[in-house]
C-alpha positions in Angstrom: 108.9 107.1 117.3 106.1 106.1 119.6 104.0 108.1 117.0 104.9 105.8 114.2 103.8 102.9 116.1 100.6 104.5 117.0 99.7 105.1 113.4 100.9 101.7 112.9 98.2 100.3 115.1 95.6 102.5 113.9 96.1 101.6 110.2 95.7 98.2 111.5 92.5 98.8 114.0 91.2 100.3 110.2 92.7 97.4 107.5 91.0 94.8 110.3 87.3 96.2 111.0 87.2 97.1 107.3 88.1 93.9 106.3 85.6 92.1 108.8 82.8 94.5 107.7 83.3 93.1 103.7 83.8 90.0 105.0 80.1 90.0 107.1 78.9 92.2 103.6 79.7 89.7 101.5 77.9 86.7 103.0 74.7 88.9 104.0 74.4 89.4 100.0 72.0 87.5 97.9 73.0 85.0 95.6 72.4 86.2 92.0 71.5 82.8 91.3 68.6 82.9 93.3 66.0 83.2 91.3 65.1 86.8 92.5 64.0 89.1 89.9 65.8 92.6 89.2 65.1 95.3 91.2 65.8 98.5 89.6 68.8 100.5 91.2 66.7 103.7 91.2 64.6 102.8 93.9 66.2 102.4 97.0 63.6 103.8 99.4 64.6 102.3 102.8 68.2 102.4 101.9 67.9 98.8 100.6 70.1 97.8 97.9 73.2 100.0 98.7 75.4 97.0 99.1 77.8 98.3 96.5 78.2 101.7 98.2 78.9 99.9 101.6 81.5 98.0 99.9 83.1 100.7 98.6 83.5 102.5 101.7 84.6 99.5 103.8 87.0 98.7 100.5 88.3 102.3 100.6 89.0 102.5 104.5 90.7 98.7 104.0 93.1 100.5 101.7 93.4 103.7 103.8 94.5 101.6 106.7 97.0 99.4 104.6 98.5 102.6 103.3 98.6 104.1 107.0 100.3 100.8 107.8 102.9 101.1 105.3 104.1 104.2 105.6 104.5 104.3 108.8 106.7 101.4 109.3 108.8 102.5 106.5 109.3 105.8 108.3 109.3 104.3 111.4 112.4 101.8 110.0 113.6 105.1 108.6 114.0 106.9 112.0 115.4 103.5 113.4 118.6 103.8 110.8 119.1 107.3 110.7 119.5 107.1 114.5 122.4 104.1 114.5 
């Protein structure tokens, strides 16, 4: 049981700095209504401009630590009735 609630935390530890990273993401952004011109995707040569790929990442560990979350308190709740 005490590994359930250790993947519990974890899943949590993940959903939270995943959520704080698209949270810090999303107000580092530009505005699209700033008057900027298009840059083309295609050149990226310091990395700049990968904002959608960052997002992704943090927006697929976010879910990754939800799912962690959730399945292990529903096993965890499991082990709980099948020992009463």
């Amino acid at each position: 049981m005490a590994s359930y609630l250790l993947y519990i935390v974890t899943g949590a530890f993940l959903a939270l700095m995943a959520a704080r990273h698209l949270i810090v993401l999303k107000s580092t952004l530009p505005k699209t209504d700033s008057g900027q011109p298009h840059r083309p995707v295609l050149r990226m040569p310091e990395g700049k401009h990968l904002h959608w790929a960052e997002a992704t990442l943090a927006g697929a560990i976010f879910l990754f630590g939800l799912w962690m979350m959730l399945t292990a308190g529903l096993l965890f709740v499991a082990s709980l009735l099948h020992s009463f």
